[in-house]
DSSP file (Angstrom, degrees, kcal/mol; ACC not computed):
  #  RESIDUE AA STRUCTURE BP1 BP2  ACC     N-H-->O    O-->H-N    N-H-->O    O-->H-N    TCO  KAPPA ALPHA  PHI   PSI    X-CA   Y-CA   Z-CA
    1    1 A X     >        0   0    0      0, 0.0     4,-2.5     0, 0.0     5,-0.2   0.000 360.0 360.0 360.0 -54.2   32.7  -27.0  -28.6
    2    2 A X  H  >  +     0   0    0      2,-0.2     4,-1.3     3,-0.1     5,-0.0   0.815 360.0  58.1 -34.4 -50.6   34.0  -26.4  -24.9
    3    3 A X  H >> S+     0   0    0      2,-0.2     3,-2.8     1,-0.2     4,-1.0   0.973 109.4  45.6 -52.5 -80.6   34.4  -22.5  -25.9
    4    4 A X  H 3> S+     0   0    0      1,-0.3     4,-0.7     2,-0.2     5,-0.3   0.800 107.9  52.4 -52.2 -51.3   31.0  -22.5  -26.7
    5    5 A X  H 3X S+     0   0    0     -4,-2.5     4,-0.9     1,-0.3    -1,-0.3   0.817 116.5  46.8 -39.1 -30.5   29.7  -24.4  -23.5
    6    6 A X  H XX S+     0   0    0     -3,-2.8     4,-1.2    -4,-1.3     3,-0.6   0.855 105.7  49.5 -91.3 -51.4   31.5  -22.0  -21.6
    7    7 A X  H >X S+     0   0    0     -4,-1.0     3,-2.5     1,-0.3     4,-1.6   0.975 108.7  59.5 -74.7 -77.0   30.7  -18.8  -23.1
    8    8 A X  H 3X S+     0   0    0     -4,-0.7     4,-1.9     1,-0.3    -1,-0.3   0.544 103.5  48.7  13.9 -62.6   27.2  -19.9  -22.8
    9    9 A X  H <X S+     0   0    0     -4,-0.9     4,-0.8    -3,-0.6    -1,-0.3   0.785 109.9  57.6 -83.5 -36.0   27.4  -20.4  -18.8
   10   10 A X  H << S+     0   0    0     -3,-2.5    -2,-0.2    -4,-1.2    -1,-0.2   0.724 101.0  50.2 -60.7 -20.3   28.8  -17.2  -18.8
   11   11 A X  H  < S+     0   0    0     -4,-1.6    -2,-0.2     1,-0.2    -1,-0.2   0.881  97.5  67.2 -98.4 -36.1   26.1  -15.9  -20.3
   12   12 A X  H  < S+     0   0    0     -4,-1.9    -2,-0.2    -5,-0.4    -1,-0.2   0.685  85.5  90.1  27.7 -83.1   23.9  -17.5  -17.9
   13   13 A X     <  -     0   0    0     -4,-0.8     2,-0.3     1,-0.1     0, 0.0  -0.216  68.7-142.7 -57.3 123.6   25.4  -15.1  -14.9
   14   14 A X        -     0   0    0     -2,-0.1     2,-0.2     1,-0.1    -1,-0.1  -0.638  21.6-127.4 -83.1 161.9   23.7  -11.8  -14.2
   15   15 A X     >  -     0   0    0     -2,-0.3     4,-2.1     1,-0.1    -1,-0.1  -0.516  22.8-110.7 -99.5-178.4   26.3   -9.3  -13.4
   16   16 A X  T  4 S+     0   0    0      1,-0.2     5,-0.2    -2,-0.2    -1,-0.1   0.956 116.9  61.0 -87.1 -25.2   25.7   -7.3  -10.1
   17   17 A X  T >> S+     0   0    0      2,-0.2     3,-1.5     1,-0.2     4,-1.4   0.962 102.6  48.3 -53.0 -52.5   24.9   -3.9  -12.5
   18   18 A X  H >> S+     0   0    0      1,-0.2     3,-2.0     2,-0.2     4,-1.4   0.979 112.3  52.3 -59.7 -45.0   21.8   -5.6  -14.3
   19   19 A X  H 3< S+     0   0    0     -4,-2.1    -1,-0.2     1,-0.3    -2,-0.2   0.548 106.9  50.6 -63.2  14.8   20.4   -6.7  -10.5
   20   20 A X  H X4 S+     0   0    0     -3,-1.5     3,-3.7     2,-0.1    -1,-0.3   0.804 110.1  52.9-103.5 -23.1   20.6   -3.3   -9.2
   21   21 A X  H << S+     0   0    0     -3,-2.0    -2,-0.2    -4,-1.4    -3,-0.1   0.946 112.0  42.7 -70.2 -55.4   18.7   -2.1  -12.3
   22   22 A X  T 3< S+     0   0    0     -4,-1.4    -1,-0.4    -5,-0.1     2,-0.2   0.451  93.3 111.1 -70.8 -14.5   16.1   -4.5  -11.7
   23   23 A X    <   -     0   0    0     -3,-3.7     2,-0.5    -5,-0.3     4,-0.0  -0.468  50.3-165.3 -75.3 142.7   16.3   -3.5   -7.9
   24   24 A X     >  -     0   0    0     -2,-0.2     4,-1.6     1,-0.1    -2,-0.1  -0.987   9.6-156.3-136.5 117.5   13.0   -1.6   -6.9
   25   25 A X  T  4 S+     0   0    0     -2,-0.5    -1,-0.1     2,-0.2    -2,-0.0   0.770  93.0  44.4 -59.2 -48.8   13.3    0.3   -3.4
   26   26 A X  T  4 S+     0   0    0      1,-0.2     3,-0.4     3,-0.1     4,-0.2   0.959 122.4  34.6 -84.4 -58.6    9.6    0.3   -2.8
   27   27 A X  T  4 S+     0   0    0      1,-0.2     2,-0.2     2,-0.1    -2,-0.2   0.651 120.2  48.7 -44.3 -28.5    9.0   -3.2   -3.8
   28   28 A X  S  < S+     0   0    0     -4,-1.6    -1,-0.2     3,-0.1    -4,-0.0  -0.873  74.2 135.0-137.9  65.4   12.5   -4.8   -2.4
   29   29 A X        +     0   0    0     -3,-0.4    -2,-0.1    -2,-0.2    -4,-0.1   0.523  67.6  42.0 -75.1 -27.5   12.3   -3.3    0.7
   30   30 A X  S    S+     0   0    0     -4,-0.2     2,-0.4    -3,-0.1    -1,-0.1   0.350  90.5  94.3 -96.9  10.4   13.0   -5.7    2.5
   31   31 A X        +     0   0    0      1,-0.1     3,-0.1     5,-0.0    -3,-0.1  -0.887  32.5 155.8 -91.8 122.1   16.1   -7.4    0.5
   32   32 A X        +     0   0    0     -2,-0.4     2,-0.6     1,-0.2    -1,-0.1   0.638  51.7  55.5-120.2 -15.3   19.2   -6.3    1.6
   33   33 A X  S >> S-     0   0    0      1,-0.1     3,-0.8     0, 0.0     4,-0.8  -0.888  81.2-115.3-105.7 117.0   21.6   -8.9    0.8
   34   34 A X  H 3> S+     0   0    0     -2,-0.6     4,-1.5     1,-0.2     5,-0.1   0.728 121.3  51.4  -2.4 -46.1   22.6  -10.7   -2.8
   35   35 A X  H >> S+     0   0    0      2,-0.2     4,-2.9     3,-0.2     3,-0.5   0.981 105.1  59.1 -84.4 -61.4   21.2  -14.2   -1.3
   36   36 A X  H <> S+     0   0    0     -3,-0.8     4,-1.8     2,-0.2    -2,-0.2   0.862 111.5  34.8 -11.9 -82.6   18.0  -12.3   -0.3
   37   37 A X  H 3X S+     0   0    0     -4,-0.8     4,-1.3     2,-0.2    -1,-0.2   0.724 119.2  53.4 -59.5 -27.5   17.1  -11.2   -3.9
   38   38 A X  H XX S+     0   0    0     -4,-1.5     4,-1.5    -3,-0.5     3,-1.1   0.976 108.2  49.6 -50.3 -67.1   18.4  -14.4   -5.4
   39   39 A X  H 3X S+     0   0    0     -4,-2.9     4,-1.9     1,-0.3    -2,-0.2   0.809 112.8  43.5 -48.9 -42.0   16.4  -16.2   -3.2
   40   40 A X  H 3X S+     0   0    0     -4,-1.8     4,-0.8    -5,-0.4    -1,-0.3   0.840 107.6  63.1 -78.1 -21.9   13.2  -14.2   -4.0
   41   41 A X  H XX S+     0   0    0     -4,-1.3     3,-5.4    -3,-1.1     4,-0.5   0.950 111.3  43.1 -66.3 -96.4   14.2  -14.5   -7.9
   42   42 A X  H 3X S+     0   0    0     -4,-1.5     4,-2.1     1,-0.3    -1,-0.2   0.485 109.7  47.8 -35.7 -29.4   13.8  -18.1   -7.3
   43   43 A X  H 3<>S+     0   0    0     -4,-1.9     5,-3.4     2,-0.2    -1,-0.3   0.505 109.1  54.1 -75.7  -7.3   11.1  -18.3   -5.5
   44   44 A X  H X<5S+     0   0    0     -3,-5.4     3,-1.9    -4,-0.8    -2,-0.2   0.958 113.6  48.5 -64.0 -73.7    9.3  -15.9   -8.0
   45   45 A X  H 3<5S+     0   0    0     -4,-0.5    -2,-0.2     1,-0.3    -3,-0.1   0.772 109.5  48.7 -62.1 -34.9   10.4  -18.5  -10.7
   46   46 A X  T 3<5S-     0   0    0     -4,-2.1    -1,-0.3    -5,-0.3    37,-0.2   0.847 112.3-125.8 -51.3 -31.3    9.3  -21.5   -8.9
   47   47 A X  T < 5S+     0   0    0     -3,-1.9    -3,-0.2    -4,-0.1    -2,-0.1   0.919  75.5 116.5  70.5  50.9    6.2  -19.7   -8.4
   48   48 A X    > < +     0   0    0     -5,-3.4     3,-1.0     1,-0.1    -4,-0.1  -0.356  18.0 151.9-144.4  66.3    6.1  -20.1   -4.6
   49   49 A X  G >   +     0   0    0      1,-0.2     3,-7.5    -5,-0.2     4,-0.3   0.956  68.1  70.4 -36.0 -53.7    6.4  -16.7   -3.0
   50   50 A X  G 3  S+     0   0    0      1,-0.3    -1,-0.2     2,-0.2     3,-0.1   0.573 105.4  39.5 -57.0 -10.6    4.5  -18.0    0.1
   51   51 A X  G X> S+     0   0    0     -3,-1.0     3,-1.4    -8,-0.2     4,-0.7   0.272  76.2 125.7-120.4   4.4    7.4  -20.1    1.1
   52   52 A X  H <> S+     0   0    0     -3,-7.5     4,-0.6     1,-0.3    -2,-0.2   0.721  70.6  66.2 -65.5  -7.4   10.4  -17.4    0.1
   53   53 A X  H 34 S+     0   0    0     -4,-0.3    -1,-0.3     2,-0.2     4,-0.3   0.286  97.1  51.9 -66.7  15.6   11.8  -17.8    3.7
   54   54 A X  H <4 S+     0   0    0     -3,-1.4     4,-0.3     2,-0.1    -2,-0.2   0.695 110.5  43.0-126.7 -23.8   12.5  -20.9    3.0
   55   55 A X  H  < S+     0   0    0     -4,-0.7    -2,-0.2     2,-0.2    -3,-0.1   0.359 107.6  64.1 -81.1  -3.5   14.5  -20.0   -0.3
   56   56 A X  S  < S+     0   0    0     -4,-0.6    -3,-0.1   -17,-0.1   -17,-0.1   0.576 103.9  45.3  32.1 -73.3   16.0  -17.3    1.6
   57   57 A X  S >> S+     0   0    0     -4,-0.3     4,-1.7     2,-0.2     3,-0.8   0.779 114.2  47.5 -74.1 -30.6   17.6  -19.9    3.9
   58   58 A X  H 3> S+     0   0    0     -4,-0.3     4,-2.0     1,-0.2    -1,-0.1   0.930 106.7  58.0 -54.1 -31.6   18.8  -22.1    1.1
   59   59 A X  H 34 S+     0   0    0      1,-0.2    -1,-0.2     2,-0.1    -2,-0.2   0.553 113.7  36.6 -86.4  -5.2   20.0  -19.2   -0.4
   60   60 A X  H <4 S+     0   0    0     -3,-0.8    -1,-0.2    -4,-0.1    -2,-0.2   0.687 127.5  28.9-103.1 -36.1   22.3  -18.5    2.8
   61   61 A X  H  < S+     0   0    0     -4,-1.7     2,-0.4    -5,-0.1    -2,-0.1   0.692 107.3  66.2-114.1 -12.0   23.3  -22.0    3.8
   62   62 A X  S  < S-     0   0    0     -4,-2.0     2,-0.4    -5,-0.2     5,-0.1  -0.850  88.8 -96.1-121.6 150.9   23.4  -24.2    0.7
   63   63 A X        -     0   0    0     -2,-0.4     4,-0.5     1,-0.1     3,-0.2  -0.300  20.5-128.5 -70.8 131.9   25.9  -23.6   -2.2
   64   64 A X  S  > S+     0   0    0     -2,-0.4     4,-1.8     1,-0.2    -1,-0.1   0.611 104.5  57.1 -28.7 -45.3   25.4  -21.7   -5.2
   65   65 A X  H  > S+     0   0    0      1,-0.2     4,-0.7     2,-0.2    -1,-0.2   0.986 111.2  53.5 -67.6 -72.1   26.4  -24.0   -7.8
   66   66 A X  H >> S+     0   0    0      1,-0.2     4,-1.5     2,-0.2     3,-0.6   0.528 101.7  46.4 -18.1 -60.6   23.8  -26.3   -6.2
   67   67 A X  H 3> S+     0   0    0     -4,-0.5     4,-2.1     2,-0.2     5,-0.3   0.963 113.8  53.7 -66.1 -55.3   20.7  -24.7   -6.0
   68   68 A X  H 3< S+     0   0    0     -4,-1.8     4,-0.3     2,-0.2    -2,-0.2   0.568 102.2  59.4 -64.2   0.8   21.3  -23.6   -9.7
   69   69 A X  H XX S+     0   0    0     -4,-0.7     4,-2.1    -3,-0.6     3,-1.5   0.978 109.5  41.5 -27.8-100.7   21.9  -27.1  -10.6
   70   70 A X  H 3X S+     0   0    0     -4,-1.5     4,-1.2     2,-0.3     5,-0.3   0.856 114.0  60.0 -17.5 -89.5   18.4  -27.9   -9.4
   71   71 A X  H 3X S+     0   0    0     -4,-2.1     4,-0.7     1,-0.3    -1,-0.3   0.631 108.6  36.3 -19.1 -53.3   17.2  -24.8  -10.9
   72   72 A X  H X> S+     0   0    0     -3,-1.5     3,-2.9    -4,-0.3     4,-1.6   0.967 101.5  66.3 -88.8 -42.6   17.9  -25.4  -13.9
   73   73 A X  H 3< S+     0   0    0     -4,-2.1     4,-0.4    -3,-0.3    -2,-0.2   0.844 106.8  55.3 -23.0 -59.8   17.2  -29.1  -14.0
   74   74 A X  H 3< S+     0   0    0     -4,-1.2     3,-0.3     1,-0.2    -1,-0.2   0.714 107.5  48.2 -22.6 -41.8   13.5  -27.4  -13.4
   75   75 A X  H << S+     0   0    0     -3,-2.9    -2,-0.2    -4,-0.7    -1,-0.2   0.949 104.2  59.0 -84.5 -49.5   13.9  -25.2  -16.6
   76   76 A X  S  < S+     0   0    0     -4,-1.6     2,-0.3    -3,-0.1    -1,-0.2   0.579  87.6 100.9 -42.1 -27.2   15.1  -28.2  -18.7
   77   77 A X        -     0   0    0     -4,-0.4     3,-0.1    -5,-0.3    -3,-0.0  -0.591  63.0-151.1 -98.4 111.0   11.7  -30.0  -18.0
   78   78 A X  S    S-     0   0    0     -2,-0.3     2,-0.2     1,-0.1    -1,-0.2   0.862  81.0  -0.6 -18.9-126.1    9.0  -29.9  -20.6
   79   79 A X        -     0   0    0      4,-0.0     2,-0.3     0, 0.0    -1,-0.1  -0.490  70.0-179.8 -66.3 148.5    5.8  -30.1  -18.5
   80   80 A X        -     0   0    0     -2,-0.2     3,-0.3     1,-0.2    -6,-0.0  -0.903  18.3-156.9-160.3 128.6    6.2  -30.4  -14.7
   81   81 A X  S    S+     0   0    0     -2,-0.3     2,-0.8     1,-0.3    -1,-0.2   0.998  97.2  16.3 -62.0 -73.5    2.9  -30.6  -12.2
   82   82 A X     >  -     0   0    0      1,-0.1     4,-1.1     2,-0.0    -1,-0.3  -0.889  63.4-179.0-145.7  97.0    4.8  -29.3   -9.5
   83   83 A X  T  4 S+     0   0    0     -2,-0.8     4,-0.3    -3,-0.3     5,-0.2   0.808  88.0  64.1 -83.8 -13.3    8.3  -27.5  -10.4
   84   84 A X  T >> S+     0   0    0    -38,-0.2     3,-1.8     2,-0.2     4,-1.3   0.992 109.4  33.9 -34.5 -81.8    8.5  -27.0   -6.4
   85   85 A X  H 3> S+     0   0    0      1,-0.3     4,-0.7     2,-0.2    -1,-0.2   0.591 114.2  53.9 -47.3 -25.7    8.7  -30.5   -5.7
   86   86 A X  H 3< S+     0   0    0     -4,-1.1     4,-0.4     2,-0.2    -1,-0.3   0.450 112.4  48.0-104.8  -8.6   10.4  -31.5   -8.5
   87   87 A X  H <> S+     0   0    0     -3,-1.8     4,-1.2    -4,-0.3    -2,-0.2   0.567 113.5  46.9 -99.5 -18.7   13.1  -28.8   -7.6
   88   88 A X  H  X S+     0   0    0     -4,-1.3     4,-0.9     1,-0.2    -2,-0.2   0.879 105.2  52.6 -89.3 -24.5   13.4  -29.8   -4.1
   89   89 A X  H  X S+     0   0    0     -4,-0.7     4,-1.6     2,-0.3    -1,-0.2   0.540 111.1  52.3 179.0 -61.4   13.6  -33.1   -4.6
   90   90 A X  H  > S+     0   0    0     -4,-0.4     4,-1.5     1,-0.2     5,-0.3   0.732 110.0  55.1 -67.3 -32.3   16.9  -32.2   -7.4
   91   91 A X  H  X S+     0   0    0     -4,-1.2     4,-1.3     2,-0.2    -2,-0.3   0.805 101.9  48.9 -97.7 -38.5   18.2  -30.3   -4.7
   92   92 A X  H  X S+     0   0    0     -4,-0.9     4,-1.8     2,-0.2     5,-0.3   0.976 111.5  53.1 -41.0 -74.5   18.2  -33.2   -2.0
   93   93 A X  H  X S+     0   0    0     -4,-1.6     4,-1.5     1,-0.2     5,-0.2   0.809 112.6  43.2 -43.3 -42.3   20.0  -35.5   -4.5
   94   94 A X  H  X S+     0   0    0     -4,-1.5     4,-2.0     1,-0.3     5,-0.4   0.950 110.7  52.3 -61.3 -71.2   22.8  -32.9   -5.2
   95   95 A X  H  X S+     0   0    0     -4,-1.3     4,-1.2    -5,-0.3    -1,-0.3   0.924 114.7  44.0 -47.8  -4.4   23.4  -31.9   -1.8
   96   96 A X  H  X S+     0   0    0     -4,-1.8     4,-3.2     2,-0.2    -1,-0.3   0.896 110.1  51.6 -97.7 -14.9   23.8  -35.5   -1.0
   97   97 A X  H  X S+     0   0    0     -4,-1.5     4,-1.1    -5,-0.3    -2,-0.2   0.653 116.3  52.6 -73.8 -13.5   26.2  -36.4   -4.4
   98   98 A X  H >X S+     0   0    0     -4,-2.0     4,-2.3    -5,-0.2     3,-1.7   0.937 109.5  40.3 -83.0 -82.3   28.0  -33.3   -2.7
   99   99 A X  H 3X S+     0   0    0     -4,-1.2     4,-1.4    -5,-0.4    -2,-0.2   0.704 116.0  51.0 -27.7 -46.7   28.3  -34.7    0.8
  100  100 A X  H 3< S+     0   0    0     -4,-3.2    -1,-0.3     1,-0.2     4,-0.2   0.872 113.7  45.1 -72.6 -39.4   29.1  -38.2   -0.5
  101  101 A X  H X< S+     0   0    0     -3,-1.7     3,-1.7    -4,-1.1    -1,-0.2   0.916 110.4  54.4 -77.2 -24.6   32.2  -36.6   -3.0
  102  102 A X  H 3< S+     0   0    0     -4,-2.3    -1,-0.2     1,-0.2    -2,-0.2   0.988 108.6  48.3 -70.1 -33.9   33.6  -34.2    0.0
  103  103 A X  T 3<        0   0    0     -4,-1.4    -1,-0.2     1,-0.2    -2,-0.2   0.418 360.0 360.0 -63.1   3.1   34.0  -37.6    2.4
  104  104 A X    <         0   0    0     -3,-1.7    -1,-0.2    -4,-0.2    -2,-0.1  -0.098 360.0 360.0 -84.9 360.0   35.8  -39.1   -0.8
């Protein structure tokens, strides 16, 4: 059962060969860093371009595991009005269940 959970999250992962495939020179001109294209990935999926500076600095400052916590918590959710909020809002609570375990 474990195996499986595992391979699973592995399968998850993009490797860095499928994101170059997917990298497009004219389009992703401006991405130059991993956290960069992540950051626009997500904000794509949220369906909030207008705000991808602002996933862009999440994507720099807050830790990976985290935000794709959140992230997927989003994907898990039947209907959602507002997968923004409802991601941001997942993302608070972790970074604070984070804060609370490193003072622990």
């Amino acid at each position: 059962m474990k195996a499986d959970s595992r391979d699973q999250k592995a399968k998850d992962f993009t490797t860095l060969g499928d994101v170059m495939k997917r990298f497009d020179p004219t389009e992703d001109r401006y991405i130059s860093r991993e956290f960069q294209k992540y950051a626009y990935d997500l904000a794509e999926e949220l369906g909030d371009l207008d705000h991808r500076s602002l996933y862009m600095r999440l994507a720099k400052i807050t830790p990976r595991h985290l935000l794709e916590q959140a992230r997927y918590f989003v994907k898990d959710q039947k209907s959602v009005r507002s997968p923004v909020k409802l991601f941001m809002w997942k993302l608070a609570q972790l970074r604070k269940e984070h804060k609370t375990k490193g003072k622990v």
